[in-house]
C-alpha positions in Angstrom: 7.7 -5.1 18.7 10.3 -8.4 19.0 7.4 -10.9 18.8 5.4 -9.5 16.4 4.4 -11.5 13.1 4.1 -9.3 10.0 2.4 -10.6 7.3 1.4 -8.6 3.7 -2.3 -9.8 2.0 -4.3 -8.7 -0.6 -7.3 -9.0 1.3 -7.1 -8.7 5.1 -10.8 -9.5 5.0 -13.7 -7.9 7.3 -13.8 -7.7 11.2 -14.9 -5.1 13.5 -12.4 -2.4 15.1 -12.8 -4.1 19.0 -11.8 -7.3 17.3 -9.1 -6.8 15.2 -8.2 -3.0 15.6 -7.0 -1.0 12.6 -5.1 2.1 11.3 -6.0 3.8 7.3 -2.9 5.0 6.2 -1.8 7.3 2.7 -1.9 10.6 1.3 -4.9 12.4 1.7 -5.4 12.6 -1.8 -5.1 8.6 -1.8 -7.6 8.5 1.4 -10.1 10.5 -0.1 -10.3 8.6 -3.1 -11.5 5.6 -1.1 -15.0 4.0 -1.3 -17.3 3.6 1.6 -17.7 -0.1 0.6 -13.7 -0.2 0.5 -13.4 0.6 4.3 -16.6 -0.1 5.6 -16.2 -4.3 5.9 -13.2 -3.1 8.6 -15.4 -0.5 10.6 -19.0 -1.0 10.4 -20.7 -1.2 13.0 -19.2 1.4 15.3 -18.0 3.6 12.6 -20.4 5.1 10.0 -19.8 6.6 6.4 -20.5 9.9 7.7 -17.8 9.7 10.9 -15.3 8.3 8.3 -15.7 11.6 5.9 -15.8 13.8 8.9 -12.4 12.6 10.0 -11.2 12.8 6.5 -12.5 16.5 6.6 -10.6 16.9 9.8 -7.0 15.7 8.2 -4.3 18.7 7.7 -1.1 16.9 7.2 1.7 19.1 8.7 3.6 17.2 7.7 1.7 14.7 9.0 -1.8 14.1 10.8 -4.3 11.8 11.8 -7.7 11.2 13.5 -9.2 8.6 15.7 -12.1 6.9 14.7 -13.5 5.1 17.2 -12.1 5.2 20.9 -8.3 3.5 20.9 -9.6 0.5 18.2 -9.5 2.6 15.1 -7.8 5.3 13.4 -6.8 7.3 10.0 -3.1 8.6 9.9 -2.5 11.3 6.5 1.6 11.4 5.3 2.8 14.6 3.7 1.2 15.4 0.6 3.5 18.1 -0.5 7.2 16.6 -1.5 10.3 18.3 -2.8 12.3 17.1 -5.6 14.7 15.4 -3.6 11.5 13.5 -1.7 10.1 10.1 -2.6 6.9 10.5 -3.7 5.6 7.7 -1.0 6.5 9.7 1.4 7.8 6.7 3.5 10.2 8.5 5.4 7.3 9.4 7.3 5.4 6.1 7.7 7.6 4.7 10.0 7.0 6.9 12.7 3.1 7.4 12.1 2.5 3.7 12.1 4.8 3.7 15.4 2.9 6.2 17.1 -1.1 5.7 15.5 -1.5 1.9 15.5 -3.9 0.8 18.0 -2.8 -1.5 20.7 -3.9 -5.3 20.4 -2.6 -8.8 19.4 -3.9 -9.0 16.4 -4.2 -5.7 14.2 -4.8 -4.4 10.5 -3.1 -1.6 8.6 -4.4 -0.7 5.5 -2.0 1.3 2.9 -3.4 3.3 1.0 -0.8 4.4 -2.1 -0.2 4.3 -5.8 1.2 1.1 -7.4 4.9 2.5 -7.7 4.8 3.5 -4.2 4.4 -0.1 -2.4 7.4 -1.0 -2.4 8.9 1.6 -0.1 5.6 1.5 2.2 6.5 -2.2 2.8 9.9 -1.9 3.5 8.8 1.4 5.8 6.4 -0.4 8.2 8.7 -3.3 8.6 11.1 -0.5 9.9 8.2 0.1 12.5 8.3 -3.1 14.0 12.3 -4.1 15.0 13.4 -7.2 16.0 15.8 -6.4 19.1 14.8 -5.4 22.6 16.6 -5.9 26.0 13.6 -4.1 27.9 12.8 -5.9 30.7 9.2 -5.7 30.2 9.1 -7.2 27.3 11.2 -10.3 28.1 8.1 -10.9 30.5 5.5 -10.7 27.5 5.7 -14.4 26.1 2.4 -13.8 23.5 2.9 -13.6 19.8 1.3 -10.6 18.3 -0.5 -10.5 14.4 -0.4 -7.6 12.3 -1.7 -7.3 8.7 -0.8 -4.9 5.9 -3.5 -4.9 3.2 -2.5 -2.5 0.3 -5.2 -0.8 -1.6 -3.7 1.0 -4.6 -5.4 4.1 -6.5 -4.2 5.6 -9.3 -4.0 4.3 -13.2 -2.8 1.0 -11.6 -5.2 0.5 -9.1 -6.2 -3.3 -8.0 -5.3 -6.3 -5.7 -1.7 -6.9 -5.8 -0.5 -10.3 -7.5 1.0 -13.2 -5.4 4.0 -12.6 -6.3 4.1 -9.4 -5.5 3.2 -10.1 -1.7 5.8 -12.5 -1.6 8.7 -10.3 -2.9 7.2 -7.3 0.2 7.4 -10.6 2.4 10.8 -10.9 1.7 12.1 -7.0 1.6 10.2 -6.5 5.0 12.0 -9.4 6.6 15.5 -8.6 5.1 14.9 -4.6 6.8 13.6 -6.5 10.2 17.0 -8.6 9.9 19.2 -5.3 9.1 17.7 -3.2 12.2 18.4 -6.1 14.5 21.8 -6.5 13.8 22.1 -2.7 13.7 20.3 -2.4 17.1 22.3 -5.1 18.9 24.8 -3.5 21.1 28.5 -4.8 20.1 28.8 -6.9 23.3 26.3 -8.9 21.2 27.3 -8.2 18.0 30.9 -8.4 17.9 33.0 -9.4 14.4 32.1 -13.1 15.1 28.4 -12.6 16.1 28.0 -11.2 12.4 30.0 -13.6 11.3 27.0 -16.1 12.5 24.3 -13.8 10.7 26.0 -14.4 7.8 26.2 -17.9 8.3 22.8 -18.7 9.4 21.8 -16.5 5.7 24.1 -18.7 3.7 22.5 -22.0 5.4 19.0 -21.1 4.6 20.0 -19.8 1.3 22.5 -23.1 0.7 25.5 -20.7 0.2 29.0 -21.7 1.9 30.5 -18.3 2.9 34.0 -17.7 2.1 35.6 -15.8 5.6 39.5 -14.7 5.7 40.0 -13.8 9.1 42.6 -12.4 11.7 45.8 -12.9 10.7 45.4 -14.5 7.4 44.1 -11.0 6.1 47.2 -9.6 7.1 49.2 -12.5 5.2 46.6 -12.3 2.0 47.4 -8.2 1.8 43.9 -6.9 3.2 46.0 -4.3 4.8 42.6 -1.7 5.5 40.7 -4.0 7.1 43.5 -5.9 8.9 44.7 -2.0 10.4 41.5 -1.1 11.5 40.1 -4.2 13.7 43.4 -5.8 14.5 43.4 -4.3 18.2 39.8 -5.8 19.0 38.9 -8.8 21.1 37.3 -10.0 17.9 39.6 -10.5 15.0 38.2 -8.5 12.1 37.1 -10.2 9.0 36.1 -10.3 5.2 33.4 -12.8 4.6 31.1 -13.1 0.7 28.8 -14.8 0.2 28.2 -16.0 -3.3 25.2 -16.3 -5.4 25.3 -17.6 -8.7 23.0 -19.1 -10.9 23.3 -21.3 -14.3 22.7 -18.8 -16.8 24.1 -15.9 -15.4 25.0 -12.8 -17.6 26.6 -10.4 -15.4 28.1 -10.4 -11.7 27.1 -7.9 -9.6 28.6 -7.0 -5.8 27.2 -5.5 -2.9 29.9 -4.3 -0.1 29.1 -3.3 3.0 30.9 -1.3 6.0 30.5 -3.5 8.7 32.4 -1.5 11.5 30.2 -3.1 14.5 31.6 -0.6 16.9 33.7 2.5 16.4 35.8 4.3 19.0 37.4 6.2 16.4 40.9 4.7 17.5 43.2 6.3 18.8 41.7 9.4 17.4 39.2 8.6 19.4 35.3 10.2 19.3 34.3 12.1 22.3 31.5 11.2 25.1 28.7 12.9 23.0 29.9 11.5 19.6 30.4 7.7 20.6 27.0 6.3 21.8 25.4 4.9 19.0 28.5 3.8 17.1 27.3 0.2 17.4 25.2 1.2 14.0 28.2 1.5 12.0 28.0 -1.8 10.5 24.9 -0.8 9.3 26.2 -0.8 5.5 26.9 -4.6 5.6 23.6 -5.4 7.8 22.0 -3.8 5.1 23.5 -5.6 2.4 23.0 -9.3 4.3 19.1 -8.2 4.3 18.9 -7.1 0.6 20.8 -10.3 -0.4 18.6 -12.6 1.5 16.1 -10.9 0.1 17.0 -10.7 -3.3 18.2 -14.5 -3.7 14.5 -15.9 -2.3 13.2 -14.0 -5.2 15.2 -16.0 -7.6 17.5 -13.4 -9.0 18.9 -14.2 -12.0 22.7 -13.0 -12.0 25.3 -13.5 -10.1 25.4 -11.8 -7.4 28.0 -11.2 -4.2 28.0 -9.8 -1.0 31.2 -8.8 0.4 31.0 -7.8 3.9 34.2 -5.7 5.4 34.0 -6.6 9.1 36.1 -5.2 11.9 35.6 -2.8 15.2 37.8 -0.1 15.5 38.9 -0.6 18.6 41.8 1.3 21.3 44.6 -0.9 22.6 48.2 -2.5 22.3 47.9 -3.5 19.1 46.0 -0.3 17.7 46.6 1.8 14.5 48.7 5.3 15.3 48.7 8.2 13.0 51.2 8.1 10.9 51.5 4.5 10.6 51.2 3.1 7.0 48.6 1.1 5.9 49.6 -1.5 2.8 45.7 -2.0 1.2 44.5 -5.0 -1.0 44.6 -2.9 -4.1 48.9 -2.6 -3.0 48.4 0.9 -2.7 49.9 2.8 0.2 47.8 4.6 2.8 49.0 7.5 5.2 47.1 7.4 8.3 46.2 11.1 9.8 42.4 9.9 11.5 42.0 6.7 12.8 38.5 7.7 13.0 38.1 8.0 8.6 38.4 4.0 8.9 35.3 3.2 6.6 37.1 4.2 3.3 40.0 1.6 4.4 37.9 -1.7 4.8 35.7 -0.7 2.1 38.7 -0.1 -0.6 40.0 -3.9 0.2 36.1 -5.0 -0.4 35.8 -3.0 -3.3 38.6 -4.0 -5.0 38.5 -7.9 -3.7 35.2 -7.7 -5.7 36.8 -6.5 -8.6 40.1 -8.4 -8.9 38.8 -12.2 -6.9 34.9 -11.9 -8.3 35.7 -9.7 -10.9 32.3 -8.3 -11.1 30.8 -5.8 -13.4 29.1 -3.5 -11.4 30.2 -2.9 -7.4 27.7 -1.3 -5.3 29.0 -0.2 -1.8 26.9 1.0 1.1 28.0 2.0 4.2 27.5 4.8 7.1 30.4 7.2 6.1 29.3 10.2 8.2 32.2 12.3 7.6 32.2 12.0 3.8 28.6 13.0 4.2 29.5 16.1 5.6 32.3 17.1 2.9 30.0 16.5 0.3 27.5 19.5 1.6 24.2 17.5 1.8 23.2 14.3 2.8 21.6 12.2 0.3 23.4 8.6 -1.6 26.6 9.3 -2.9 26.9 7.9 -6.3 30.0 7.5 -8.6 29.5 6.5 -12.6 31.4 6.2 -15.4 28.3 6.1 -17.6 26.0 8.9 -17.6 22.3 6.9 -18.6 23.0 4.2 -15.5 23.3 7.5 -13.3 19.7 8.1 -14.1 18.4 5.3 -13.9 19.5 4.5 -10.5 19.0 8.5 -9.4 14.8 7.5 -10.8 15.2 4.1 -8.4 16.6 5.4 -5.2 13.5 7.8 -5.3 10.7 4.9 -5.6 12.2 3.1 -2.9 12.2 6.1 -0.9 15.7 7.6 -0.2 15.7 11.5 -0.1 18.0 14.3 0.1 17.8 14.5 4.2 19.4 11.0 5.1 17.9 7.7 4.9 19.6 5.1 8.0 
């Protein structure tokens, strides 16, 4: 999946299955409301109108379900069609996995979605999340060839119709920010240490022309950023806070993003057993997130200011490490008792939050991170979302849906 080109069109155009093999992709409902002449042009000849409403027929999503068409070159996937109210309607929780597992083999493929308007987003962002970046697999460091897929959306519904230009470059840009997040999330730590992030960021800020600002080491002890300091001081790699800054003539508002970049947790001293451990590396996964959405986000000419504040450290074991008991002076000068070196996130992210607040004094702070055990207190996992004001609860609860996050944990 490392070397494959992803590219979002209006129009894919025609070609035969043993050409350019192809996967239909959507609710059944959305499926069935398809033409003939809307899915011929990408199966005719081997596939006839009858054979393609025989395998609709044949569809009982369970959640999920699909049906080959024609030998290995063609295929029709359904996603769920019943959703809860905690469920985005798109359903693209499920994509993912059937676009992983149904796409036909090839170097140069099609997948047509199949959705309502309001739902394309999330699809995007959801097949991207098929096709990651990273690999160490031997076999594929022998494959050398570049390999072509194509995502044509067909929307049904009241807002049915080719999608605009625009449009296609703003899914363009989402799917490559989720592409970049996944890599650095699936990079082991011995390659994505404190100062291999520290590059990501970098490399963003170049193609963006943004100069990150970086306090590292021991000039976060000296500056006060006692949280982030305590937890990544015993690492090989000094731990760090890095923004970067975007900000527009113009602007009305500023607007932060911080993100738990913890890009490898022992737990300390209080330190996670052999079953509990592997797969730690994706605890930066907060502030990979937020590098993508920013990258994203700027190349679509946002108009605000906007900052992302990354909180980067591995909680590490050694000489230097955090004990229980030992106190912890934080950014905000409040005081912090240590009793788990393994409830680290809540320190680095309290420095970010409030260097947001008090150095970039923004007015709104968004924070996203993997905080697994605050999950678990709260009795269900789904976003957790403070607000003082009740309307801008809603309106972000009505967004989280469309871009598909859902009571039963979105990575």
């Amino acid at each position: 999946m490392a070397n494959v080109l992803l590219e979002f069109k209006a129009s894919a155009g025609d070609s035969e299955p043993q050409t350019r093999p192809v996967l239909f992709v959507g609710q059944l409902a959305n499926l069935q409301q398809l033409n003939w002449t809307q899915v011929k042009g990408k199966l005719q000849p081997v596939v006839t109108k009858e054979i393609w409403q025989a395998a609709l027929a044949s569809l009982n999503p369970n959640p999920t379900d699909s049906c080959p068409l024609y030998l290995s070159f063609a295929a029709v996937a359904a996603l769920p069609s019943r959703v809860s109210r905690h469920n985005s309607p798109s359903s693209a929780h499920f994509l993912t996995r059937l676009v992983r597992t149904c796409l036909p083999a090839g170097n140069n493929r099609c997948i047509v979605m199949v959705c309502e308007h309001s739902d394309v987003f999330a699809s995007a962002c959801a097949i991207a999340r098929a096709f990651p970046l990273f690999t160490r697999r031997s076999a594929s460091s022998r494959r050398t060839e570049k390999k072509h897929v194509t995502v044509e959306f067909v929307t049904v519904g009241q807002d049915s119709g080719p999608l605009e230009v625009s449009t296609l470059k703003c899914l363009a840009s989402a799917a490559d920010g989720v592409r970049l997040a996944a890599r650095i999330v699936d990079a082991p730590c011995s390659e994505m240490n404190t100062d291999d992030f520290l590059k990501e960021i970098k490399a963003v800020g170049n193609e963006l022309g943004i100069t990150p600002t970086i306090i590292r080491g021991e000039e976060l002890k000296q500056k006060g950023f006692g949280g982030i300091y305590g937890v990544g001081k015993a690492a090989q790699h000094p731990p760090a806070l890095a923004v970067l800054s975007h900000t527009p003539s113009g602007a009305t508002q500023a607007i932060a993003w911080v993100g738990k970049g913890i890009v490898y947790d022992t737990g300390g001293l209080s330190i996670k057993g052999k079953t509990t451990m592997p797969g730690m590396k994706r605890d930066c996964g907060g502030a990979a997130a937020i590098l993508g959405a920013f990258k994203a986000t700027v190349k679509q000419g946002f108009k605000d200011n906007l900052h992302a504040v990354f909180c980067l450290a591995e909680n590490s074991v050694g000489p230097t490490a955090t004990r229980p008991d030992d106190i912890h002076t934080l950014y905000s000068g409040k005081t912090v008792e240590i009793n788990n070196t393994d409830a680290e996130g809540r320190l680095v992210l309290s420095d970010g939050v409030v260097y947001a607040s008090k150095d970039l004094s923004a007015d709104i702070i968004l924070d996203m991170a993997t905080l697994t055990g605050a999950q678990v207190l709260t009795g269900s996992f789904r976003p957790q979302l403070c607000y003082i004001h009740l309307h801008v609860e809603e309106r972000h609860q009505n967004i989280s849906l469309l871009w598909g996050s859902r009571r039963k944990g979105t990575p």
